[in-house]
Backbone as a chain_set.jsonl record, in Angstrom:
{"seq": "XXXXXXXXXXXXXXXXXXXXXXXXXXXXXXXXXXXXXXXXXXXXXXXXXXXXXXXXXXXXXXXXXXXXXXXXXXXXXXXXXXXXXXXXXXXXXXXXXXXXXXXXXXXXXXXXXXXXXXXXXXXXXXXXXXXXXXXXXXXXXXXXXXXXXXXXXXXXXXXXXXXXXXXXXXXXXXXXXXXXXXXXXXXXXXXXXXXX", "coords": {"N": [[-49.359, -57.303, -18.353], [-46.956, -58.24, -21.36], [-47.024, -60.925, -23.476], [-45.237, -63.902, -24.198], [-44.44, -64.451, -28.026], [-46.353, -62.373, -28.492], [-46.783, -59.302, -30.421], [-43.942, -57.102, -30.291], [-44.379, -53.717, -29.129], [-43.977, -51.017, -30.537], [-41.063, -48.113, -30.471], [-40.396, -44.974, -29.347], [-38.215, -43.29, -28.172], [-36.304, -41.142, -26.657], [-32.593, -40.835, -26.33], [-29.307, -40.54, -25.644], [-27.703, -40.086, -27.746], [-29.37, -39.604, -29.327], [-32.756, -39.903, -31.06], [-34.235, -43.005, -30.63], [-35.691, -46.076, -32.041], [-37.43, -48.904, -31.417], [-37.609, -50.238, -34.188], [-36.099, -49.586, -35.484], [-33.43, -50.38, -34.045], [-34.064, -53.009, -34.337], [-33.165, -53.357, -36.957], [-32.726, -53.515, -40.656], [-35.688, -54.562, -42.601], [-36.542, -58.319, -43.432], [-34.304, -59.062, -46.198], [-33.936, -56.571, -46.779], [-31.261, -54.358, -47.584], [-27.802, -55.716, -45.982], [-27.587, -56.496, -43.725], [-28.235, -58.547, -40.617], [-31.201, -58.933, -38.943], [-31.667, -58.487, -35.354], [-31.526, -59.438, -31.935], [-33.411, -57.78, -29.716], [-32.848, -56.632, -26.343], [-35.112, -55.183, -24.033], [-34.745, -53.503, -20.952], [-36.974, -52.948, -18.238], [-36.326, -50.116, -15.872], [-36.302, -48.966, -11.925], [-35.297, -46.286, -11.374], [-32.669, -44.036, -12.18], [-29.427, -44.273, -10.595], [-30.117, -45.449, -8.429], [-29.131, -48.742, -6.409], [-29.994, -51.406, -6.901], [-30.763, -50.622, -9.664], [-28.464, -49.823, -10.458], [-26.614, -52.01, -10.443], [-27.87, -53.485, -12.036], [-27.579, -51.983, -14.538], [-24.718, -52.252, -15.132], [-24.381, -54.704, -15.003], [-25.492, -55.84, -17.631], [-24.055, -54.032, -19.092], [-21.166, -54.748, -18.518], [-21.822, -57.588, -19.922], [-21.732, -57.156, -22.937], [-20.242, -57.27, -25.036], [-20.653, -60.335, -24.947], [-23.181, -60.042, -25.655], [-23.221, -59.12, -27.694], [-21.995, -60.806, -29.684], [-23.799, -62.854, -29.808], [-25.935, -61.913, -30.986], [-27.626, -59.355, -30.194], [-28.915, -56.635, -29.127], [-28.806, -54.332, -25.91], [-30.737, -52.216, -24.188], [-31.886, -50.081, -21.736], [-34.557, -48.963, -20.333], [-36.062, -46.004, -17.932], [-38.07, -43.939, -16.582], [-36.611, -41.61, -15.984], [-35.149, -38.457, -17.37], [-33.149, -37.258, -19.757], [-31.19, -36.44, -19.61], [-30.38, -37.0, -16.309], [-29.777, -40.111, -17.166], [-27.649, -39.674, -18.665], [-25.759, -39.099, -16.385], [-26.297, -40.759, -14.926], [-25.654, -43.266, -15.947], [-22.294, -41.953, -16.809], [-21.668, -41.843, -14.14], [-21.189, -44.795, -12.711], [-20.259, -46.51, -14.821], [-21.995, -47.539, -16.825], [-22.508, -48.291, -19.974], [-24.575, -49.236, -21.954], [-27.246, -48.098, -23.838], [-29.43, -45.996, -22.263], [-32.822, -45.155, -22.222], [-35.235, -42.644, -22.079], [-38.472, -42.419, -21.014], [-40.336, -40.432, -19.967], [-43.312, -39.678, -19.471], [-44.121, -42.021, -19.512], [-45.0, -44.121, -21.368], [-44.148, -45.912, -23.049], [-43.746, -47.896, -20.639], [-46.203, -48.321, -20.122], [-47.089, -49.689, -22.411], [-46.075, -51.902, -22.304], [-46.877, -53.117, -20.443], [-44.996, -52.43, -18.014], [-45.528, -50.606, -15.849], [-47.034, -50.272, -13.215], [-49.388, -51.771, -9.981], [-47.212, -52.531, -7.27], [-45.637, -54.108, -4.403], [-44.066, -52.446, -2.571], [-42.276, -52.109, 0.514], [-44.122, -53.738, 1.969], [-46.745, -52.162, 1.465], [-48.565, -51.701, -1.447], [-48.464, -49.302, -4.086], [-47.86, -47.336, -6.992], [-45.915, -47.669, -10.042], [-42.897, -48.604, -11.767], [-42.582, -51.506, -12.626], [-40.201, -53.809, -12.465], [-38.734, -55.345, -15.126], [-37.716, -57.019, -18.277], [-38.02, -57.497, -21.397], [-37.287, -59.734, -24.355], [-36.75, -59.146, -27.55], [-37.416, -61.006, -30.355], [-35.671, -61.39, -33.372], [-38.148, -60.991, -35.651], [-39.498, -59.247, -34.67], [-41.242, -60.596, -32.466], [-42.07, -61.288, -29.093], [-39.858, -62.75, -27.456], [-38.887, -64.133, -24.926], [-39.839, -62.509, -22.149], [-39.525, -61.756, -19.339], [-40.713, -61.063, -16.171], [-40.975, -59.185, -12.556], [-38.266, -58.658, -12.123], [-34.974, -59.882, -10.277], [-32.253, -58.681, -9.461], [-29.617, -59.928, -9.498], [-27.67, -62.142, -11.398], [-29.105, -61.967, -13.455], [-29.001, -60.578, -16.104], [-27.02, -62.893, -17.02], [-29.107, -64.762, -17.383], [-30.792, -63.722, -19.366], [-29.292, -63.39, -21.556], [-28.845, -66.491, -22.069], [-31.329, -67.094, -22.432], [-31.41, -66.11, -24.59], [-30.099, -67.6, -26.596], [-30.528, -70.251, -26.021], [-33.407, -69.718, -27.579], [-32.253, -68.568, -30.031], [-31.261, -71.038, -30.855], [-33.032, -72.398, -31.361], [-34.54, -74.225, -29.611], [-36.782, -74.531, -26.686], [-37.704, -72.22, -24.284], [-39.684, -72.384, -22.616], [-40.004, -75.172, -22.134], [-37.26, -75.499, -20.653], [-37.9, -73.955, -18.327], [-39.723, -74.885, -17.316], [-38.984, -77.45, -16.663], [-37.142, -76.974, -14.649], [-38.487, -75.597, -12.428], [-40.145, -78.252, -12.029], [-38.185, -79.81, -11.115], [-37.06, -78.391, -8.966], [-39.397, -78.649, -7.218], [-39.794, -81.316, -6.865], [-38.396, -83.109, -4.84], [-34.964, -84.349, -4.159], [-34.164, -87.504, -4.61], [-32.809, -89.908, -1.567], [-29.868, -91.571, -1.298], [-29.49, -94.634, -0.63], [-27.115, -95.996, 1.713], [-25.138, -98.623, 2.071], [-24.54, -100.215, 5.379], [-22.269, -101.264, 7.474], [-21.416, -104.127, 8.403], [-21.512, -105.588, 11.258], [-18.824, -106.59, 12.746], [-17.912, -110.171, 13.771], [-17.152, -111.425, 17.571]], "CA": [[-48.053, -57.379, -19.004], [-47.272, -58.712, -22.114], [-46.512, -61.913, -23.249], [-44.068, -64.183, -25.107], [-45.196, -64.084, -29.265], [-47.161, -61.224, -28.302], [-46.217, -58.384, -31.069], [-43.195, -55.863, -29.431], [-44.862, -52.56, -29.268], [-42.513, -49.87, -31.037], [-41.33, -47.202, -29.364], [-39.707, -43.986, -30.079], [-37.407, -42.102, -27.106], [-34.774, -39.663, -26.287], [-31.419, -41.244, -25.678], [-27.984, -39.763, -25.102], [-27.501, -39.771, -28.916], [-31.091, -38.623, -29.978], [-34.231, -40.465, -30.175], [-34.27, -44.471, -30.616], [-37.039, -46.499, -32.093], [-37.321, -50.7, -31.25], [-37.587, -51.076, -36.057], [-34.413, -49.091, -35.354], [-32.403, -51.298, -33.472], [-34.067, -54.674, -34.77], [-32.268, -53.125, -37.671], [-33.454, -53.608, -41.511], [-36.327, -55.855, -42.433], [-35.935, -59.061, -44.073], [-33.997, -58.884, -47.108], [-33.546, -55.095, -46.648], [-29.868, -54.152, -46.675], [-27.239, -57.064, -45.927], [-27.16, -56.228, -42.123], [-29.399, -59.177, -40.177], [-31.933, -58.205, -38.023], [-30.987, -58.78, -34.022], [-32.44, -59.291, -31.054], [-33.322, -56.466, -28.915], [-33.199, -56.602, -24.611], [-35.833, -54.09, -23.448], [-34.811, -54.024, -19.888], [-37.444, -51.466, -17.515], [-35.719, -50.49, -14.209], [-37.409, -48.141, -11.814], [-34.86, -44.967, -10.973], [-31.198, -44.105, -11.849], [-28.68, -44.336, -8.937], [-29.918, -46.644, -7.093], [-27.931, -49.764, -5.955], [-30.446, -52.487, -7.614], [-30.566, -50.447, -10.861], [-27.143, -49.374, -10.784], [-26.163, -53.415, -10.312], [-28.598, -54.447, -13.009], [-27.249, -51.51, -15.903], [-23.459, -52.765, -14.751], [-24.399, -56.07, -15.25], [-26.063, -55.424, -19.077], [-22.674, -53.697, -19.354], [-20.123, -55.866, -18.616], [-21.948, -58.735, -20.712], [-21.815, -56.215, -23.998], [-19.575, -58.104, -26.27], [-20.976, -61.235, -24.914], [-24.635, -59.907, -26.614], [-23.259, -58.86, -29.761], [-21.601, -61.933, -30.298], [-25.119, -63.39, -29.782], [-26.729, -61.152, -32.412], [-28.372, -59.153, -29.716], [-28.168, -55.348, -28.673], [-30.041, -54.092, -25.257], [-30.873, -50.692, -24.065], [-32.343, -49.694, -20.726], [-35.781, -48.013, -20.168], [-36.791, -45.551, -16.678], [-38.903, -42.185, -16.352], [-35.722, -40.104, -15.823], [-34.855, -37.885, -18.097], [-31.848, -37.775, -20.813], [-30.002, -35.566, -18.217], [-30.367, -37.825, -15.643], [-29.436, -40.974, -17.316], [-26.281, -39.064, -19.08], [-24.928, -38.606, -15.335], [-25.706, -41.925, -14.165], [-24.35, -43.893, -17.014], [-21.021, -41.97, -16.598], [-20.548, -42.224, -13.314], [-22.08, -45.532, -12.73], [-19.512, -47.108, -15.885], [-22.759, -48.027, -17.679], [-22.003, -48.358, -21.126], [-25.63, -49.812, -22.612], [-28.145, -47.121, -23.755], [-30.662, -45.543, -21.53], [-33.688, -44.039, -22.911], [-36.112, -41.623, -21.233], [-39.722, -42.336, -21.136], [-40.961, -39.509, -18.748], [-44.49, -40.064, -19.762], [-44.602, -43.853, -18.995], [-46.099, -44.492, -22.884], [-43.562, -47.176, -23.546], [-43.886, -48.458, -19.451], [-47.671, -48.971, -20.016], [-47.626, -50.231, -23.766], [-45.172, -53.112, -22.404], [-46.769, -53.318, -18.828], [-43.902, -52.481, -16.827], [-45.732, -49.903, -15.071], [-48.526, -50.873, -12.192], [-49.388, -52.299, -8.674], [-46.39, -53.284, -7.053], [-45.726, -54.008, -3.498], [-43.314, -51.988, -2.049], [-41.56, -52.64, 2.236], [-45.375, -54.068, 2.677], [-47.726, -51.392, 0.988], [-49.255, -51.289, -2.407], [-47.724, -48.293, -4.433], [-47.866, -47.261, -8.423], [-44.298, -47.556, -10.396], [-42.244, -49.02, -12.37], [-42.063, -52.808, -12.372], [-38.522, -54.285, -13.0], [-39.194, -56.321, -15.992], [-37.079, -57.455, -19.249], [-38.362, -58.243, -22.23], [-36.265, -59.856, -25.489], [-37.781, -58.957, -28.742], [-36.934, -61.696, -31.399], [-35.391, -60.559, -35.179], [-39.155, -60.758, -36.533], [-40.468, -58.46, -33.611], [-42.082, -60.598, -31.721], [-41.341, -61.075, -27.873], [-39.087, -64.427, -27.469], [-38.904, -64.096, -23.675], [-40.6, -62.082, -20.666], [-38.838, -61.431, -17.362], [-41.701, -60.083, -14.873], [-40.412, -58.998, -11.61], [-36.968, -59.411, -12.007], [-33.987, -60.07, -9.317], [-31.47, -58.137, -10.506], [-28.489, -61.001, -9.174], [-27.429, -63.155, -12.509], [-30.547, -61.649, -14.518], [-28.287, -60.347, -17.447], [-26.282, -63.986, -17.063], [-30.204, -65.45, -17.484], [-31.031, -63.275, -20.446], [-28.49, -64.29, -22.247], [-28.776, -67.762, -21.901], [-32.515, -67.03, -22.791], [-31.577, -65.659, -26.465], [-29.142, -68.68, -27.341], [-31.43, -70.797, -26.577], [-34.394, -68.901, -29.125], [-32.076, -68.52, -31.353], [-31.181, -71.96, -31.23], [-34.914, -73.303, -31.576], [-34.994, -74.379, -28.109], [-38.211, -73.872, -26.065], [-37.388, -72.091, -23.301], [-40.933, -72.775, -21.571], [-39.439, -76.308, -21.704], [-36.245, -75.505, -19.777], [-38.543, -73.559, -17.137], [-40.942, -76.297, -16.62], [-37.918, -78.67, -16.67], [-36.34, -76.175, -13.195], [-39.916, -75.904, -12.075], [-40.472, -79.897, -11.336], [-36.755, -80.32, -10.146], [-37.715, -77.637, -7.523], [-40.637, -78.823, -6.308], [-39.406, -82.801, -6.715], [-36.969, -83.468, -3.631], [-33.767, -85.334, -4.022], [-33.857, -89.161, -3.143], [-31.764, -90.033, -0.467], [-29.475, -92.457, -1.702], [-29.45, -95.962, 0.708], [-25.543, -96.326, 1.839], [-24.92, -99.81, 2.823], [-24.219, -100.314, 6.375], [-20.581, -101.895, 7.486], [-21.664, -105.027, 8.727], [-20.625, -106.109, 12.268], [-17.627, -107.794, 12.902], [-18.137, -111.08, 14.897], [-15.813, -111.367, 18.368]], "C": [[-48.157, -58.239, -20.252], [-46.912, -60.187, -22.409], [-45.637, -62.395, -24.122], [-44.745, -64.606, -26.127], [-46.045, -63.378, -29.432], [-45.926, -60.331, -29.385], [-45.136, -57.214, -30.104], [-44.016, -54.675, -29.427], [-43.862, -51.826, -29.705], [-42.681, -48.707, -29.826], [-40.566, -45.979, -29.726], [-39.358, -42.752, -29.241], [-36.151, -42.143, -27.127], [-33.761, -40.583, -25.834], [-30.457, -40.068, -25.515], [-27.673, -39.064, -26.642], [-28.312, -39.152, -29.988], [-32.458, -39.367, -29.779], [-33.742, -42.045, -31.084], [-35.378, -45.055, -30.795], [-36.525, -48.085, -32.032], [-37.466, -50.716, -32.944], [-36.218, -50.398, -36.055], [-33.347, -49.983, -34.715], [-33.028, -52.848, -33.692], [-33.13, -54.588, -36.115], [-33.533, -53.416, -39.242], [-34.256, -54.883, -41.631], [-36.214, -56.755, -43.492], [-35.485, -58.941, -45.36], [-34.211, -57.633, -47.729], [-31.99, -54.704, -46.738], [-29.17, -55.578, -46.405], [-26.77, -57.104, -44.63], [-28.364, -57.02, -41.748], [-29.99, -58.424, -39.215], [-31.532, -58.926, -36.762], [-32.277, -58.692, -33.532], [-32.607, -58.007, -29.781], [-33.695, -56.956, -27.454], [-33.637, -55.221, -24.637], [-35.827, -54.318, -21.859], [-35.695, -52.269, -18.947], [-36.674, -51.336, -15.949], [-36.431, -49.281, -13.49], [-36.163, -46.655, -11.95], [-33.234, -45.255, -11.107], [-30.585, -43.621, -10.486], [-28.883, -44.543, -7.809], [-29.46, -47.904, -7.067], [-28.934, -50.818, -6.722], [-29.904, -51.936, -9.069], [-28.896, -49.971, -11.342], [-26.439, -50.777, -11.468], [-26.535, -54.06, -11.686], [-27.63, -53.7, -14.645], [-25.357, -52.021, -15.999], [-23.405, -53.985, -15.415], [-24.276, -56.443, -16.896], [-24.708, -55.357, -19.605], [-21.725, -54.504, -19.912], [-20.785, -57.015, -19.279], [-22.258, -57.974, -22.168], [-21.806, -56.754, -25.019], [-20.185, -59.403, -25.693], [-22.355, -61.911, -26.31], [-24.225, -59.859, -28.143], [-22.902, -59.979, -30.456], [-23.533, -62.625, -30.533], [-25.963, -62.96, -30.889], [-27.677, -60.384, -31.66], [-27.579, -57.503, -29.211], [-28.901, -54.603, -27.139], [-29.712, -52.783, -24.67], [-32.445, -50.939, -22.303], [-33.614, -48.535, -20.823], [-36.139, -47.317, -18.78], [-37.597, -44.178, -17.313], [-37.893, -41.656, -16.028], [-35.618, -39.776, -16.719], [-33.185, -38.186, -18.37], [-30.619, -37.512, -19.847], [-29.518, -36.424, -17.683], [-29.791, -38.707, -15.819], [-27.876, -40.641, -18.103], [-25.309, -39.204, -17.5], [-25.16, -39.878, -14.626], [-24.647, -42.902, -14.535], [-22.827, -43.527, -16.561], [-20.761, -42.005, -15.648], [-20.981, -43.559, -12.188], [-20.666, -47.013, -13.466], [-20.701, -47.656, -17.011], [-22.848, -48.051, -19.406], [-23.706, -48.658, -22.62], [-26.163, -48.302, -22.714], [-29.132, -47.018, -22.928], [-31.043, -44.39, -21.998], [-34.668, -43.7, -22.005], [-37.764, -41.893, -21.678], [-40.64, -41.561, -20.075], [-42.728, -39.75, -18.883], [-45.323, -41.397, -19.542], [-45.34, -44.436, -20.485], [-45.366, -45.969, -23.425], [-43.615, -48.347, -22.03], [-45.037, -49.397, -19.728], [-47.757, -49.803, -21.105], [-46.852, -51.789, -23.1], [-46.018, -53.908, -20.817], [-46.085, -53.239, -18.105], [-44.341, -51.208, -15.925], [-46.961, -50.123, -14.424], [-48.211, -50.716, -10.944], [-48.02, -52.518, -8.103], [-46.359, -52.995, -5.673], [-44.249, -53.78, -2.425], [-42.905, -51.754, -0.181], [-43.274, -52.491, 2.845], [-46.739, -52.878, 2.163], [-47.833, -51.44, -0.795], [-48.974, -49.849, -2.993], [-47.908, -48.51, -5.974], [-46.511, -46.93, -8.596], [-44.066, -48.538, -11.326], [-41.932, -50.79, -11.982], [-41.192, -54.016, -13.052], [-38.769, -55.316, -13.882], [-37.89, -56.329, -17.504], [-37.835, -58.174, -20.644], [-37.568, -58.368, -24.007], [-37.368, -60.211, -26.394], [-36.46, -60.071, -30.058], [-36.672, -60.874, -32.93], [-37.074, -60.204, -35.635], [-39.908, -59.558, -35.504], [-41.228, -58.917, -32.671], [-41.355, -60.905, -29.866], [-40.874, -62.627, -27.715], [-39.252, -64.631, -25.978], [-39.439, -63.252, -23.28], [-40.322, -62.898, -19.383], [-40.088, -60.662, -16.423], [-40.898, -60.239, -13.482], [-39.235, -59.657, -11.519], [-36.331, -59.238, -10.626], [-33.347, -59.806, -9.767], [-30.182, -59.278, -10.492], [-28.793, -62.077, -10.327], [-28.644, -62.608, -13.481], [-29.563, -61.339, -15.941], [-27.693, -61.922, -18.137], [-27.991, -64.995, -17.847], [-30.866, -65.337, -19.012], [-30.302, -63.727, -21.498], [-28.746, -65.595, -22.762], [-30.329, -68.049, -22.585], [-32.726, -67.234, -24.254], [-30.661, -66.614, -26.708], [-29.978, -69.966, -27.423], [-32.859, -70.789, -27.667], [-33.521, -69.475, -30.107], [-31.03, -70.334, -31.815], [-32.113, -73.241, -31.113], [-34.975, -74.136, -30.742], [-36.373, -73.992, -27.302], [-37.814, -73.629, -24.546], [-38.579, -72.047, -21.743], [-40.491, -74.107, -20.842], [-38.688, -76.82, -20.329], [-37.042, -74.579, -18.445], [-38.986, -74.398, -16.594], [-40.588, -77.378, -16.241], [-37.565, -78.084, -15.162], [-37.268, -76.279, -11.986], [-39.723, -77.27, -11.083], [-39.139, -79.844, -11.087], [-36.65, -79.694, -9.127], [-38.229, -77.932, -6.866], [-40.503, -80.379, -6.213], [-38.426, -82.668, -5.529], [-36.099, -84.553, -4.427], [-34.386, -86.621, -3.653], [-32.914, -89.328, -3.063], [-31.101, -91.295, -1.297], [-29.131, -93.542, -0.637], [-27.545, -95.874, 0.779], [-25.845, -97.945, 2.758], [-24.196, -99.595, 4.575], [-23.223, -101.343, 6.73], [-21.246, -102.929, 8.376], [-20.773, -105.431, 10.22], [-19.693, -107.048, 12.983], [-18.019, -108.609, 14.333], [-16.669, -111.434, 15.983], [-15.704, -112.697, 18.95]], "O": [[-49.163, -58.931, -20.406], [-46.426, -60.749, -21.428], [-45.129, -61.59, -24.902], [-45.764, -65.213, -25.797], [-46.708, -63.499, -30.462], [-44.705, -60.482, -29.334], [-45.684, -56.532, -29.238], [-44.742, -55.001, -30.365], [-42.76, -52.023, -29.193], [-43.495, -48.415, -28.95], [-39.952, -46.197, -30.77], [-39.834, -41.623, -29.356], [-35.246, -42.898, -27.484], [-34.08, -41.209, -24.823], [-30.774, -38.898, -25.3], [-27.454, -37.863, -26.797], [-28.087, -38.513, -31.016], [-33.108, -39.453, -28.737], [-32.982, -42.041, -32.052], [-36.261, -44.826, -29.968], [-35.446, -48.453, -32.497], [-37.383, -51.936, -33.088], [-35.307, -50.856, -36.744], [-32.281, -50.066, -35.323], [-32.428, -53.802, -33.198], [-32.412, -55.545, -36.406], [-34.754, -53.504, -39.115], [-33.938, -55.959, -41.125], [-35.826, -56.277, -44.558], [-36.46, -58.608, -46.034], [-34.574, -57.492, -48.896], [-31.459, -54.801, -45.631], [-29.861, -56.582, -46.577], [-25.703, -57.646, -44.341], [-29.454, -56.659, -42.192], [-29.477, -57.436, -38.691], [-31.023, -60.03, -36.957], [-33.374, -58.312, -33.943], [-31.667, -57.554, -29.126], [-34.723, -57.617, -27.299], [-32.975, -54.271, -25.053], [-36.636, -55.099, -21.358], [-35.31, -51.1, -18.965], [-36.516, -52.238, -15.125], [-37.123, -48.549, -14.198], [-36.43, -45.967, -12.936], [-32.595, -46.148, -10.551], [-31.043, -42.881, -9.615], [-28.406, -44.232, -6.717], [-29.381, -48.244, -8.247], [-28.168, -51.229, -7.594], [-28.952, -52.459, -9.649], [-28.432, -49.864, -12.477], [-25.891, -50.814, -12.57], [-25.858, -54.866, -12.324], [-27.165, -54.39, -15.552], [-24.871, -52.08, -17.128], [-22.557, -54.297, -16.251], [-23.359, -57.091, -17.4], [-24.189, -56.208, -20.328], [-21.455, -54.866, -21.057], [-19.914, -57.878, -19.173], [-23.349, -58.364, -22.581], [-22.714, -56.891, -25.839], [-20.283, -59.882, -26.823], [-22.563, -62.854, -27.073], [-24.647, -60.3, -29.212], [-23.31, -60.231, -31.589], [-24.148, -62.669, -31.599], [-26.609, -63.732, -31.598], [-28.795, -60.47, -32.169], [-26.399, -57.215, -29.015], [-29.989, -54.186, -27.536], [-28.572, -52.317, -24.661], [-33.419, -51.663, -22.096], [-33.502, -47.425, -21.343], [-36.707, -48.193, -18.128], [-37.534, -43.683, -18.439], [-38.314, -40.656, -15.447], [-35.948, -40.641, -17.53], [-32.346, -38.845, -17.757], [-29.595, -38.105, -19.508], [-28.45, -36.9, -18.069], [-28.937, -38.845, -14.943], [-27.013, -41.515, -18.022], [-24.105, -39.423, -17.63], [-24.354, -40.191, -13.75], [-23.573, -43.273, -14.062], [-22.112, -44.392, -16.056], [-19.554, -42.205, -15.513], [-21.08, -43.332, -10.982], [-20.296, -48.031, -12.882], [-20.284, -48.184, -18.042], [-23.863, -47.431, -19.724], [-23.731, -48.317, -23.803], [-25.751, -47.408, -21.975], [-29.826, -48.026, -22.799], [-30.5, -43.304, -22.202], [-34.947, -44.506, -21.118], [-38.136, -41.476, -22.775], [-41.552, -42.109, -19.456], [-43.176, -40.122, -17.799], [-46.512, -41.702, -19.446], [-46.276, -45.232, -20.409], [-45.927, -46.872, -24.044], [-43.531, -49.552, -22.265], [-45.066, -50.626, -19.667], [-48.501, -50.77, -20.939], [-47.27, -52.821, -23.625], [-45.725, -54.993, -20.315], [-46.282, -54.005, -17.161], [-43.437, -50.756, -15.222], [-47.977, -50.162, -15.119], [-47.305, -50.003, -10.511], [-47.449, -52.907, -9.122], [-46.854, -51.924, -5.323], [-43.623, -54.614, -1.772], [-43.663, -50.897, 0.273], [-43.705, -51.692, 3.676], [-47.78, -53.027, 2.803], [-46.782, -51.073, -1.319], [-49.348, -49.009, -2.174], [-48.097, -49.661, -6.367], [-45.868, -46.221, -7.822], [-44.968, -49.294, -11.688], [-41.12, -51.151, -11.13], [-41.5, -54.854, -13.9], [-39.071, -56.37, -13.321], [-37.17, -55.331, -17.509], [-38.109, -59.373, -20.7], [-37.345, -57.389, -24.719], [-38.332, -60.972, -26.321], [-35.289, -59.906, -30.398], [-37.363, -59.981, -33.421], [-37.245, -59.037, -35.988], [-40.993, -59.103, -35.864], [-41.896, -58.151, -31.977], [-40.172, -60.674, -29.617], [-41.658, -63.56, -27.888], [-39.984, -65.605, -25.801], [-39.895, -62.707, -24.286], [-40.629, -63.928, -18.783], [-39.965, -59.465, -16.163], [-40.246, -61.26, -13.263], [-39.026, -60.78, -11.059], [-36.935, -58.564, -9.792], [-33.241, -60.389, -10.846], [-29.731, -59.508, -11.615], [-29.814, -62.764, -10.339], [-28.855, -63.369, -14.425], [-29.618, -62.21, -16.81], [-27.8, -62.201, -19.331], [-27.834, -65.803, -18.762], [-31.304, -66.259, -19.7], [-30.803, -64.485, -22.329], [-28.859, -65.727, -23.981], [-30.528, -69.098, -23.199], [-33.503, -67.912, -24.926], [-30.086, -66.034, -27.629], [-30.161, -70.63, -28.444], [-33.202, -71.733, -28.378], [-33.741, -70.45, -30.826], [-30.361, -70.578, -32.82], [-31.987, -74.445, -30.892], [-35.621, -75.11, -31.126], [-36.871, -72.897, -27.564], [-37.633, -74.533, -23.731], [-38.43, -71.825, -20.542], [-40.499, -74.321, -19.629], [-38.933, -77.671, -19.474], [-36.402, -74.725, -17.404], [-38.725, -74.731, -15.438], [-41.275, -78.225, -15.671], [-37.768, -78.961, -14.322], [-37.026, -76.816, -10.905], [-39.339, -77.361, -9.917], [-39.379, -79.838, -9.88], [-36.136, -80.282, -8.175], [-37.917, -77.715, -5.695], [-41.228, -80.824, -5.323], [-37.59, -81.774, -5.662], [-36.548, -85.424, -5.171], [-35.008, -86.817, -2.609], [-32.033, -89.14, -3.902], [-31.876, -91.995, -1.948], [-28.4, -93.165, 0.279], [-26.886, -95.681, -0.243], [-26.543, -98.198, 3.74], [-23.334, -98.736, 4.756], [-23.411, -102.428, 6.178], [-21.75, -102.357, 9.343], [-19.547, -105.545, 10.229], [-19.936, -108.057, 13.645], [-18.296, -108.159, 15.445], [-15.529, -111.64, 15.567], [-14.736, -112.985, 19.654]]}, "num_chains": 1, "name": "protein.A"}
């Protein structure tokens, strides 16, 4: 998989509206046009209409206007076809784009397609991953094996900090050691015993 300041890989598939390339939605390049360049969420999920991915493109959704305010636009990647993702989207409420990579060419270029270990066996597929491509193209964050619960809420929070020159290795490594540190117990004084 790839990593974070690792170059985005471009990519160039079929949506609902036609075909979609990642220099397309970072938008024009610097001092191109008077439209800034954004950040792009590449989120991979494995299969429409099922209850994780349903949860996760919902999620994307409903935080829409949150992204744009952010300066950020994100679009959904599986192996179904345009069909497919036309009929989940609408009846689903999914609102974000989903593009079709039947071929797996944008899966593999990103790593989201491998090993993964599915109810105890070893299996080839799609592995639920996120990755936010910074204005210049390069990758600001990497989600590997996501949880779909708060992941959009996470992403978010990911690109505000970027784009407010934050190191978000920092704030990991900061969650990290407060994890693996325990609490100390705090001493409570003891009520002293009244003499009879």
């Amino acid at each position: 998989m790839l990593s974070e300041g690792d170059k985005a890989p471009d990519f160039s598939l079929q949506g609902a509206t036609g075909t979609v390339t990642l220099s397309s939605l970072l938008g024009p390049a610097k001092g191109v046009g008077s439209a800034p360049r954004r950040y792009v969420v590449v989120y991979f999920y494995p299969k429409d209409k099922t209850p994780g991915c349903t949860r996760e493109g919902q999620a994307f959704s409903a935080a829409a206007a949150a992204y744009k305010k952010a300066g950020a636009v994100v679009v959904g990647i599986s192996k179904d076809s345009v069909i497919t993702h036309a009929s989940f989207a609408a009846s689903s409420g999914i609102t974000v784009p989903l593009l079709s990579d039947t071929d797996l060419t944008a899966h593999k270029a990103y790593g989201a397609y491998g090993e993964k270990t599915m109810y105890g066996k070893k299996v080839l597929g799609t592995i639920r991953s996120t990755f936010v491509v910074a204005p210049d193209g390069t990758l600001a964050r990497v989600f590997s094996s996501v949880k779909v619960d708060g992941h959009a809420d996470a992403v978010l929070a990911a690109i505000t900090r970027h784009a407010n020159g934050e190191s978000d290795g920092d704030s990991r490594a900061a969650a990290k050691k407060a994890k693996a540190t325990p609490a100390k117990k705090t001493a409570t004084a003891k009520p002293k015993k009244s003499a009879r």
